[in-house]
N, CA, C and O of each residue as an XYZ file, in Angstrom:
516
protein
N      66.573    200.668    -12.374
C      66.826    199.690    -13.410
C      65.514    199.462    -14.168
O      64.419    199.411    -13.610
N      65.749    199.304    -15.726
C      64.283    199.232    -16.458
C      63.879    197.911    -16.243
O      64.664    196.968    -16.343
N      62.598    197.779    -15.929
C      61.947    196.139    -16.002
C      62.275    195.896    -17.429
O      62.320    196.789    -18.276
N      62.524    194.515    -17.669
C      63.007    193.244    -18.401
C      61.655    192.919    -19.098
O      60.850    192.336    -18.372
N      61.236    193.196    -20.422
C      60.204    192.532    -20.675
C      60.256    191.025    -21.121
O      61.096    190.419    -21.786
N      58.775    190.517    -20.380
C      58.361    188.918    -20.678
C      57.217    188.764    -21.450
O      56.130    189.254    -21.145
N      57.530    187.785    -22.904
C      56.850    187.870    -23.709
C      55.780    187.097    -23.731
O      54.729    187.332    -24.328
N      56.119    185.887    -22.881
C      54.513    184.640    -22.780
C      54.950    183.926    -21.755
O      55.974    184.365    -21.230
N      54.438    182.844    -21.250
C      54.576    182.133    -19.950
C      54.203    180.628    -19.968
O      53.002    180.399    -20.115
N      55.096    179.484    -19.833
C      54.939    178.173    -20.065
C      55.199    177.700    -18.415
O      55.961    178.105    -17.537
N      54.118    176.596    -18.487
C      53.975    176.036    -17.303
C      54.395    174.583    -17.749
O      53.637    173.976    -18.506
N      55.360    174.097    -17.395
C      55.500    172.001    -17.866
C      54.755    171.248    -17.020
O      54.763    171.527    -15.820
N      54.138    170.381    -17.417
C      53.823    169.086    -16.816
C      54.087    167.987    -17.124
O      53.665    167.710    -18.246
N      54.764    166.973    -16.485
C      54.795    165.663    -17.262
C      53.683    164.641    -17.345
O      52.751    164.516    -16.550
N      53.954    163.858    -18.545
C      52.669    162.734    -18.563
C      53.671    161.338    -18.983
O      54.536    161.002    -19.791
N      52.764    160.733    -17.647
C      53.316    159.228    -17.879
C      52.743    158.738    -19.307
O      53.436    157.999    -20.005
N      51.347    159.204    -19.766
C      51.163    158.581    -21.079
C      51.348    160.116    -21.888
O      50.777    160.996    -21.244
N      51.886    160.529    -22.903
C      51.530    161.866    -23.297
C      49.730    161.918    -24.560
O      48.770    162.687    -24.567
N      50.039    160.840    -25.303
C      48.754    160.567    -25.607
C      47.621    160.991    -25.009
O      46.847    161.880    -25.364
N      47.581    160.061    -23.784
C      45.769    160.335    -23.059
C      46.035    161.693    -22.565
O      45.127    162.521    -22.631
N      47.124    161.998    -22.102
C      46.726    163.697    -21.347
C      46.730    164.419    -22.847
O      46.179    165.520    -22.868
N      47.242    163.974    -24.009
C      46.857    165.365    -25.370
C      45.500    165.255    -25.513
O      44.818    166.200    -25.910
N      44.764    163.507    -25.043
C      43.118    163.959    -25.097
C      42.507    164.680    -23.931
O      41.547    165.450    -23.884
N      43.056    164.374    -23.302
C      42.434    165.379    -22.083
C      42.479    166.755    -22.096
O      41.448    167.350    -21.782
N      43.634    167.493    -22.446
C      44.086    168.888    -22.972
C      43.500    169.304    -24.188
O      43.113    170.469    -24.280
N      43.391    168.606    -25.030
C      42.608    168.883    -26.519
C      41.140    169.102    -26.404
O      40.558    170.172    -26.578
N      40.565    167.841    -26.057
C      39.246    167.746    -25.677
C      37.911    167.807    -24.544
O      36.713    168.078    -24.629
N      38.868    167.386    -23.434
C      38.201    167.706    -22.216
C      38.535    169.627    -22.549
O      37.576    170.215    -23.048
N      39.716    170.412    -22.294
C      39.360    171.600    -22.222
C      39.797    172.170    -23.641
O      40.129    173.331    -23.881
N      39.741    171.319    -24.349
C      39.748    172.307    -25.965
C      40.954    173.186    -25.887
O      40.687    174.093    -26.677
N      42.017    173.401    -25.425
C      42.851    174.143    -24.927
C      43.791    173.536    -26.873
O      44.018    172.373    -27.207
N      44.146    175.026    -27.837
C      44.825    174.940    -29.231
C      46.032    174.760    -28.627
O      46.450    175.206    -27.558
N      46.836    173.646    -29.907
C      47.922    173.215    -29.477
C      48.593    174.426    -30.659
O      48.249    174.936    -31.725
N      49.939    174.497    -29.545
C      50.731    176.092    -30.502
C      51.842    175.134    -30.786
O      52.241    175.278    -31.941
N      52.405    174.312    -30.198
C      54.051    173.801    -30.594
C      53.629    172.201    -30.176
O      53.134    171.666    -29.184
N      54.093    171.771    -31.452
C      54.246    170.003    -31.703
C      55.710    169.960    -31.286
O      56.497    170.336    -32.155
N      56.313    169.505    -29.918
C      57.525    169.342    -30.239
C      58.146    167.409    -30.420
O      59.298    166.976    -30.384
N      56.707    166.596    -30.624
C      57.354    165.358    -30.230
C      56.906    164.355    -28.835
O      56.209    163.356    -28.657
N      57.565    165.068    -28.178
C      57.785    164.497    -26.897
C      56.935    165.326    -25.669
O      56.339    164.987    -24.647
N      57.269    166.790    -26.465
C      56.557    167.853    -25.674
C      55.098    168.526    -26.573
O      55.329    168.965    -27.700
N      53.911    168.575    -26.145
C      53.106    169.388    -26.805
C      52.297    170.467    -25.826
O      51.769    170.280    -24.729
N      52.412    171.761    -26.706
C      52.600    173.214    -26.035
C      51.857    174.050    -26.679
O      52.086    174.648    -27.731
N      50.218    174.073    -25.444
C      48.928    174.489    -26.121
C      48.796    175.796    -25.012
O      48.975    175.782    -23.794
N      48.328    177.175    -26.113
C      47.540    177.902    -25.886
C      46.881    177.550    -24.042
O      46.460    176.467    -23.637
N      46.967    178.537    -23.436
C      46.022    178.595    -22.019
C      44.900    180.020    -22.275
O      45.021    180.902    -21.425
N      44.263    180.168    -22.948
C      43.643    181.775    -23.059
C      44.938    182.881    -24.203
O      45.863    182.581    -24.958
N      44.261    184.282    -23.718
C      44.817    184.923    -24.778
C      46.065    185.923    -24.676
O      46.551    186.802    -25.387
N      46.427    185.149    -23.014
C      47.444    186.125    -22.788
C      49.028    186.097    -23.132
O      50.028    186.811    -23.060
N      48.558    184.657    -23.604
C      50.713    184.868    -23.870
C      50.691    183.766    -22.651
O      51.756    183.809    -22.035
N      49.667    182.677    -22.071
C      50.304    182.167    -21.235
C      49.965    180.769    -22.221
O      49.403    180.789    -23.315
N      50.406    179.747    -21.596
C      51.218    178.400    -22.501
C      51.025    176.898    -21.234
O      51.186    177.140    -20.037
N      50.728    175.645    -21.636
C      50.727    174.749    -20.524
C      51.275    173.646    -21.637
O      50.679    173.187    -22.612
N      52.596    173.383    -21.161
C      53.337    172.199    -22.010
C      53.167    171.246    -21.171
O      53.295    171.298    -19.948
N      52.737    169.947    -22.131
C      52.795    168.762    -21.753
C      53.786    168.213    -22.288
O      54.188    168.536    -23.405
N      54.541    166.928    -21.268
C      55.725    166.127    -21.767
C      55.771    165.166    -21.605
O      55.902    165.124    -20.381
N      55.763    164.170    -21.954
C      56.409    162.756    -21.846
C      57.453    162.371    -20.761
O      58.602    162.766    -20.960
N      57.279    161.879    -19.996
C      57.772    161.680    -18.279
C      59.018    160.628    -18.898
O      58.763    159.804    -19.777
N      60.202    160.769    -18.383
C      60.838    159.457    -18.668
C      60.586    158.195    -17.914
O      61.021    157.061    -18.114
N      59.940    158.566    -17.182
C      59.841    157.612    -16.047
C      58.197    157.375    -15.791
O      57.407    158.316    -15.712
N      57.842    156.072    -15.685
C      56.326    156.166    -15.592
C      55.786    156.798    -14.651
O      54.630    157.199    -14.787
N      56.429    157.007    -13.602
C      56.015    157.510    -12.369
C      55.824    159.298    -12.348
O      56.451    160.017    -13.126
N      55.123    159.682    -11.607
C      54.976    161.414    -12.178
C      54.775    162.001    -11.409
O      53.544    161.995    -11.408
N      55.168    162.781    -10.393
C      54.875    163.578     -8.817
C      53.967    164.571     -9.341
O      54.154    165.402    -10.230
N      53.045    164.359     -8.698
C      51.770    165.602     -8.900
C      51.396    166.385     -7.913
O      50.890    167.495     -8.074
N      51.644    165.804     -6.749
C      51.124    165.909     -5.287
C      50.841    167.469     -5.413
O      49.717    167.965     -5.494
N      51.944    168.102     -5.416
C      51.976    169.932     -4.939
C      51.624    170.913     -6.405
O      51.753    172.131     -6.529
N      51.258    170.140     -7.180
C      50.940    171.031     -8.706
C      49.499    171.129     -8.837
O      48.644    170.271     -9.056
N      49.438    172.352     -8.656
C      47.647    172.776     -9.100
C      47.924    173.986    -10.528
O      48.620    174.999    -10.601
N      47.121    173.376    -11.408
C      47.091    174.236    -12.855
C      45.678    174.875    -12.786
O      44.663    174.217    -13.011
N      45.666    176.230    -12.454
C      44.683    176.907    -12.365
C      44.108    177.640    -13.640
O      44.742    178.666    -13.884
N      43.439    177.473    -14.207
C      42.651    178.151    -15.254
C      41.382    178.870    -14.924
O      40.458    178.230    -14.422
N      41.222    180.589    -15.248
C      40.347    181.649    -14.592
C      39.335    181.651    -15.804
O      39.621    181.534    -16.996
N      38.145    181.803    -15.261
C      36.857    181.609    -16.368
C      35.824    182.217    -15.599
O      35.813    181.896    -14.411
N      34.618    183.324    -16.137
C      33.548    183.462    -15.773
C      31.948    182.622    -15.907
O      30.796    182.983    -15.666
N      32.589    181.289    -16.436
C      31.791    179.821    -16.506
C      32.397    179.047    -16.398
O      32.990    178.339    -17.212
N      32.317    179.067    -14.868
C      32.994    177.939    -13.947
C      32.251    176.543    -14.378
O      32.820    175.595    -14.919
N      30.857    176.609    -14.027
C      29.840    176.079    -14.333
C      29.804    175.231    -15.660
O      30.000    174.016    -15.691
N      29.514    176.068    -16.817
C      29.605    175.477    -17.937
C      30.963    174.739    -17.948
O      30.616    173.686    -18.483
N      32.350    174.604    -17.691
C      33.346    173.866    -17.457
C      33.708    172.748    -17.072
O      34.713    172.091    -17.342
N      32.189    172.396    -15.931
C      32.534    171.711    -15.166
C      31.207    170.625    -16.090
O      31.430    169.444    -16.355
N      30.230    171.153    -16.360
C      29.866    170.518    -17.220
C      30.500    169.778    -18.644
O      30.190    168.644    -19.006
N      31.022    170.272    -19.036
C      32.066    169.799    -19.833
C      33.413    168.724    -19.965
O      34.004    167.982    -20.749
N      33.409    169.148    -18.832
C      34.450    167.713    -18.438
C      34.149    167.259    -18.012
O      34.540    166.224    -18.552
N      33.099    166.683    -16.535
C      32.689    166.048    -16.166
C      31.831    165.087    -17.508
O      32.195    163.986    -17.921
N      31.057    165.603    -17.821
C      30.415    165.137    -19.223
C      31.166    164.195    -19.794
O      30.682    163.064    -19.730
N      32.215    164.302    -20.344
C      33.424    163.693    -21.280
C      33.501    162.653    -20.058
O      33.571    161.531    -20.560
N      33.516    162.570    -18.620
C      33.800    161.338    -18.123
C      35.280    161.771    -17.377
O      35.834    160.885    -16.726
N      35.674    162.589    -17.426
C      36.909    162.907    -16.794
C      36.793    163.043    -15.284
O      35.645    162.910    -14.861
N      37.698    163.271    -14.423
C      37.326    162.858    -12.853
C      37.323    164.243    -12.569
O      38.168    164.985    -13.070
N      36.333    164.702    -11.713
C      36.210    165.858    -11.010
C      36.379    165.564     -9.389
O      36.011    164.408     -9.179
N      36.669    166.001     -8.575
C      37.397    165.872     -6.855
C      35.275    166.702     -6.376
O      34.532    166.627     -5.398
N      35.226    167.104     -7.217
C      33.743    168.156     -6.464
C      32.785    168.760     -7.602
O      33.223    168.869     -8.747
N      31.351    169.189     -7.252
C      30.957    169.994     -8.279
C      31.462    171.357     -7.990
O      31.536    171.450     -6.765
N      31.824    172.401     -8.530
C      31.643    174.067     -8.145
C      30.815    174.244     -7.154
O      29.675    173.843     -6.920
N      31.805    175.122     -6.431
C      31.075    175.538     -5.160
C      31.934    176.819     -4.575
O      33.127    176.793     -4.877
N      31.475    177.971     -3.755
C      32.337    178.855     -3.348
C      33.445    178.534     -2.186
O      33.211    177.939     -1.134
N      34.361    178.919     -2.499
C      35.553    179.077     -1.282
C      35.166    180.106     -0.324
O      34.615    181.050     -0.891
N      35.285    180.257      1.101
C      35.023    181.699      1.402
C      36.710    181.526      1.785
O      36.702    182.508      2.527
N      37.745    181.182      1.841
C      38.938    181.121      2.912
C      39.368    181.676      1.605
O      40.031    182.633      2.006
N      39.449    181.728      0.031
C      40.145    182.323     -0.656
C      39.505    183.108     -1.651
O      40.040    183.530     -2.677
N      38.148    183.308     -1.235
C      36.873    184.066     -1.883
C      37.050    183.438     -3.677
O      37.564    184.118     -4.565
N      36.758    182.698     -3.782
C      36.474    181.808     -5.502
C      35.830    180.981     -5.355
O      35.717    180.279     -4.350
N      35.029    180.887     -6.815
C      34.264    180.126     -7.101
C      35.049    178.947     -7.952
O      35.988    179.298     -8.666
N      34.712    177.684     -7.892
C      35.818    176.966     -8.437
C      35.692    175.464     -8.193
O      35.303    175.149     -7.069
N      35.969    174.442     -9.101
C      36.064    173.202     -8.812
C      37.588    172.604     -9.178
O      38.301    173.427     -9.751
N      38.193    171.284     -8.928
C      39.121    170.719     -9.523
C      38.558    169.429     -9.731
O      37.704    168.771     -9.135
N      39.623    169.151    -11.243
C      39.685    167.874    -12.017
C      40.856    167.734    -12.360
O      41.697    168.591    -12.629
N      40.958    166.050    -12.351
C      41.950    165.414    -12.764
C      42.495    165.262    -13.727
O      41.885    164.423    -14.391
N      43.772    165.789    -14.463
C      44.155    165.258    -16.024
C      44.591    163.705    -15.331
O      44.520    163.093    -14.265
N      45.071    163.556    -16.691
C      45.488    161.396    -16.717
C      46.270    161.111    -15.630
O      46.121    160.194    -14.822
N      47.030    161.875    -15.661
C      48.519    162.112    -15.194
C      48.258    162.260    -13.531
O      49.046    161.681    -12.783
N      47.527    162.774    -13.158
C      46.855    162.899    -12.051
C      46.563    164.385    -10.935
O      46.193    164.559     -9.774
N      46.997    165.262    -12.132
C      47.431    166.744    -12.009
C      46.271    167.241    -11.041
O      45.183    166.742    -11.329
N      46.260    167.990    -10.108
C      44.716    168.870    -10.277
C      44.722    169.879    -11.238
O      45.834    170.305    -11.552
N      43.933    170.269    -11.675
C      43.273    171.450    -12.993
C      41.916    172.026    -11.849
O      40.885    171.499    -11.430
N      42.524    173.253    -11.668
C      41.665    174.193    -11.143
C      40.462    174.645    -11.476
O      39.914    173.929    -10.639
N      39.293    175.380    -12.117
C      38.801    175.784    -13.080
C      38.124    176.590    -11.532
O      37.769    176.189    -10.424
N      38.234    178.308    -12.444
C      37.966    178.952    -10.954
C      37.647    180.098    -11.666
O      37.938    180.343    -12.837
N      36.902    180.926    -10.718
C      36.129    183.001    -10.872
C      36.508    183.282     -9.826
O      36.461    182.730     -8.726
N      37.028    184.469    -10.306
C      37.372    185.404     -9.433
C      35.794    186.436     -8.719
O      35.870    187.636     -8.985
N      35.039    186.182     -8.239
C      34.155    187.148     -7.830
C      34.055    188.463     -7.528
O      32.964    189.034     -7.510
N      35.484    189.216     -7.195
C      35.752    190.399     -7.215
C      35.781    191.507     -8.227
O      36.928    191.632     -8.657
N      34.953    192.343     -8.755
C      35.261    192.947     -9.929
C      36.174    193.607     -9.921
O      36.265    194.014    -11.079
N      37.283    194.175     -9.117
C      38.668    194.901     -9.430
C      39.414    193.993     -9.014
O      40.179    194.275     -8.091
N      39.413    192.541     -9.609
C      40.578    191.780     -9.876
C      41.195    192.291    -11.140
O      40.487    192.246    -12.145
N      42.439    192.781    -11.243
C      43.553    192.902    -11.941
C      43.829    191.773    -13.086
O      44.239    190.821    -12.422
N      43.822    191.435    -14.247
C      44.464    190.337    -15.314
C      44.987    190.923    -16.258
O      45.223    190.427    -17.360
N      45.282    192.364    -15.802
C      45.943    193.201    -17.113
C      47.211    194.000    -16.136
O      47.334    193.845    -14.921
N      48.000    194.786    -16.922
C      49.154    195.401    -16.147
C      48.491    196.884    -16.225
O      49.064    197.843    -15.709
């Protein structure tokens, strides 16, 4: 059977405020917004066709617990400077994993998401087909 092609890739998150997380998404990581839908806004993640929609929660309340939004960068560093900077909450500075070999810190959007910001240290890591 022929593989099915997939053209881009959206990840949802909800936000109890959608406001403060569009500043957090806009400005903490500069991440271009591609689709105004309103309720939903649906920005650019890098150049692959992948996508991280934010939405407006109906409910103030917002389960985050098991959602990690990982974003891959070879300036982990400079990243973490950057948001931390802006005042946004970081859990750690960058530091290596050895249990999943990455370099990598997490921060908090509003909402209470973790946001990954991570290197792959391996040079025949794969991000292409």
């Amino acid at each position: 059977m022929p593989a099915l092609q997939i053209d881009s890739q959206i990840t949802f998150l909800y936000a109890a405020d959608l406001q403060l997380a569009a500043r957090f998404y806009e400005d903490a990581l500069g991440l271009k917004l591609a689709l105004d839908q309103g309720a939903c806004r649906i920005y650019r993640a890098g150049g692959t066709g992948a996508y991280i929609g934010v939405c407006q929660a109906a409910e103030a309340r917002v389960e985050t617990a098991s959602i990690i939004f990982t974003l891959v960068t070879q300036d982990v560093d400079g990243w973490y400077k950057r948001i931390s900077g802006q005042g946004w909450e970081c859990e750690h500075p960058p530091r290596f994993n050895e249990v999943y070999d990455i370099y990598h810190f997490f921060a908090r959007d509003p909402s209470g998401y973790r946001i990954e910001i991570q290197r792959f240290p391996q040079a025949d890591w794969d991000q292409s087909e």
